[in-house]
DRENLO-529347 format. One record per residue (C-alpha): x, y, z. Coordinates in steps of 0.001 Angstrom, whole numbers, padded with zeros to 6 digits, always signed. Example, Ala and Ser with C-alpha at 12.3 -4.5 7.8 and 13.67 -1.06 7.14 Angstrom:
% residues 2
+012300-004500+007800;+013670-001060+007140;
% end
This chain:
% residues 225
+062558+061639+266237;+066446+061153+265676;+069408+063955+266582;+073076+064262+267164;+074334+065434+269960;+077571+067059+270032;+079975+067189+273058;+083378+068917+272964;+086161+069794+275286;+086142+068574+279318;+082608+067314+278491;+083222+065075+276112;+086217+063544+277862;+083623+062838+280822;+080788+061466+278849;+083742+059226+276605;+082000+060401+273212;+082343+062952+271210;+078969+062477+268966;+075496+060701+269980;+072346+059973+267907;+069504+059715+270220;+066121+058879+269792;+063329+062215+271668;+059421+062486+271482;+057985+064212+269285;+057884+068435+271550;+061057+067428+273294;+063073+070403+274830;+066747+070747+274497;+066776+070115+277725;+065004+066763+277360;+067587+065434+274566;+070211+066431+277098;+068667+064111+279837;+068101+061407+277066;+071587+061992+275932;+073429+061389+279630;+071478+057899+279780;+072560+056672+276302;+076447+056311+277397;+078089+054199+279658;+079621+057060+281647;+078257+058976+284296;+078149+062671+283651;+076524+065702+284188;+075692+068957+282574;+077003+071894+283914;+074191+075106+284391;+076675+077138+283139;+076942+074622+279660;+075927+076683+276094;+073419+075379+273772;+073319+075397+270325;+070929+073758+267866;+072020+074058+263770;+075182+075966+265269;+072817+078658+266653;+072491+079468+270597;+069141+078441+271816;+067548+077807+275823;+067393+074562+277050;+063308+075183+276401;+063826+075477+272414;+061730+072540+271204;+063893+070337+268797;+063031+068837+265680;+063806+065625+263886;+067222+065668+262384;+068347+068942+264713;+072356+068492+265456;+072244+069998+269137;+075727+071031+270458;+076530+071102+273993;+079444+074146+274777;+081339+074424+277424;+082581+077317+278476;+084965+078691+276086;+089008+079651+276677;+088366+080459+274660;+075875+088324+259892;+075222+091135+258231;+077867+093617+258398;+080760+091697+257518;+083021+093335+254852;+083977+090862+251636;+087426+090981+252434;+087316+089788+255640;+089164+086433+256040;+088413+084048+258890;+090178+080937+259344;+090445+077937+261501;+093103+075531+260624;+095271+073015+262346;+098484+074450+260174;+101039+077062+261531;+099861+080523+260861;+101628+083202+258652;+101214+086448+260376;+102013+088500+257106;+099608+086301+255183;+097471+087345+257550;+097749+091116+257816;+097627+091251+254142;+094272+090310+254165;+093520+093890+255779;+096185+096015+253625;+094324+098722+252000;+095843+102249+250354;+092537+103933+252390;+093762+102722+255390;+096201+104625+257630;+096343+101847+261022;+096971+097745+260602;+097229+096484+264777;+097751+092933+265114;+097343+090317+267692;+099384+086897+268196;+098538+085031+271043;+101763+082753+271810;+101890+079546+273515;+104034+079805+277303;+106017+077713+279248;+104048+078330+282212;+100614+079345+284098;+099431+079086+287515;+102728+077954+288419;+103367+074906+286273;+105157+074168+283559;+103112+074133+280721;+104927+071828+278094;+102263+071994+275014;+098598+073258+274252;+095470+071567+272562;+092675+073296+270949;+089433+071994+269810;+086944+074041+267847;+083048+073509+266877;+084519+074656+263462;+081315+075380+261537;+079894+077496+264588;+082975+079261+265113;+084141+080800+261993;+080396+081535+261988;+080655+083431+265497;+083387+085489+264790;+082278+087180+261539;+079313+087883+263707;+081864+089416+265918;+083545+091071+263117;+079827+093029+262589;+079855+093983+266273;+083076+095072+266073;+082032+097724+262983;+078807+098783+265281;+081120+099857+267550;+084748+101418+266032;+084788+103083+262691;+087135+100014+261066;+088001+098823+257601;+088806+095121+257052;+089362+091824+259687;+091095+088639+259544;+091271+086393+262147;+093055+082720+262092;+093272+080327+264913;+094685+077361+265532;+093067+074007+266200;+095444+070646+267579;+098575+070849+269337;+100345+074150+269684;+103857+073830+270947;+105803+076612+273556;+106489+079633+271063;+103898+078946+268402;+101041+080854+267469;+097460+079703+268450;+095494+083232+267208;+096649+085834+264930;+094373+089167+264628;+094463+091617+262278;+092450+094977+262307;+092670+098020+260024;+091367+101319+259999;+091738+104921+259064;+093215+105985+261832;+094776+103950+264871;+092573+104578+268298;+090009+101954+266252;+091712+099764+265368;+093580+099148+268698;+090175+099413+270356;+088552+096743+267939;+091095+094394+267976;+091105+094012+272230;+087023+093611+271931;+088042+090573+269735;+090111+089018+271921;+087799+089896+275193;+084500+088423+273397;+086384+085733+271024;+086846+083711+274987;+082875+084540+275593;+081107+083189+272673;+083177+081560+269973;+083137+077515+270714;+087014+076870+271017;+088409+075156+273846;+092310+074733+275099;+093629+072425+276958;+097036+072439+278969;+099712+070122+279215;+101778+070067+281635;+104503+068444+283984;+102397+065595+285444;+098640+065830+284144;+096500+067865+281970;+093506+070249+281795;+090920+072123+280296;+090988+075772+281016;+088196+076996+281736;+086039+074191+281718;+083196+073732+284647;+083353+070674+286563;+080879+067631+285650;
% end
């Protein structure tokens, strides 16, 4: 049987590919095609316990049998359905992002609260002096992953509309990598739902930043091969 393998992030910068196809027996194991997939490059690498695994862009074990023609994804961790209102808008894009265009995704006469997020790129963390940011995305799986977040987010707060865009490439000091946009009736919800995005969006939604700065560069976040 054939698959691709997918490798993002500080992973694939260690294994020097970003996509493999690999050849598996027939009852092979996601954790078998990982194996098979270290020995097909020319790097020496290894995958972290704490690594995500997804197979079709959905979150298996590494004990899910595979299939011929299965894409398998190997995640690092992240920096980063049903329930999910028409109007919602999700977005990943390597363009800057309008804030307005965004909020007026969730403008409604019903609703009474709009709260929205920007996450900005600084000049600095952990003491150095961050000149730029790079962000990768699984795109498929992650527009995919937050409208399942959206649905959480309506299991939880009694909320109208979402939108949700995020940037992918370089983001320079002062631009926008994420803009959020929640409304509601009323504001407590809204507030509330729009913080669980941002909490959970770095837990489960494959997007990855790295940091450049004054004399190297990084993933954040990312385990060590």
């Amino acid at each position: 049987m054939q698959i691709e393998v997918l490798l993002f992030a500080g992973l694939k910068d260690r294994a020097g590919v970003a996509r493999l196809t690999i050849e598996i027996t027939e009852g092979a194991t996601v954790s078998d095609a990982i194996d098979a997939a270290g020995d097909a490059t020319e790097s020496t690498w290894d995958v972290p316990t704490a690594i995500m695994c997804a197979v079709n862009e959905e979150y298996q074990q590494r004990d899910f049998v595979l299939s011929d023609g299965d894409e398998l994804a190997l995640i690092p961790p992240v920096s980063g359905g049903t329930g999910v209102a028409q109007d919602d808008h999700v977005e990943v894009t390597g363009e800057p992002l309008d804030t307005t265009a965004i909020a007026d995704h969730v403008r409604a006469d019903s609703n009474g609260a709009i709260v929205i997020f920007e996450g900005v790129t600084r000049d600095h963390n952990d003491g150095r002096h961050v000149e730029y940011l790079e962000y990768e995305a699984y795109q498929p799986m992650a527009e995919n992953k937050i409208r399942e977040l959206f649905s959480e987010m309506r299991q939880r707060y009694e909320i109208d509309r979402c939108a949700v865009a995020h940037r992918v490439g370089r983001v320079n000091i002062g631009e926008k990598s994420m803009v959020v946009a929640v409304s509601a009736a009323h504001r407590r919800p809204a507030f509330e739902a729009a913080l669980y995005f941002v909490d959970r969006l770095k837990e489960v939604v494959p997007i990855w930043k790295k940091e450049h700065f004054e004399g190297g560069e990084v993933w954040i976040n990312d385990t060590p091969g």
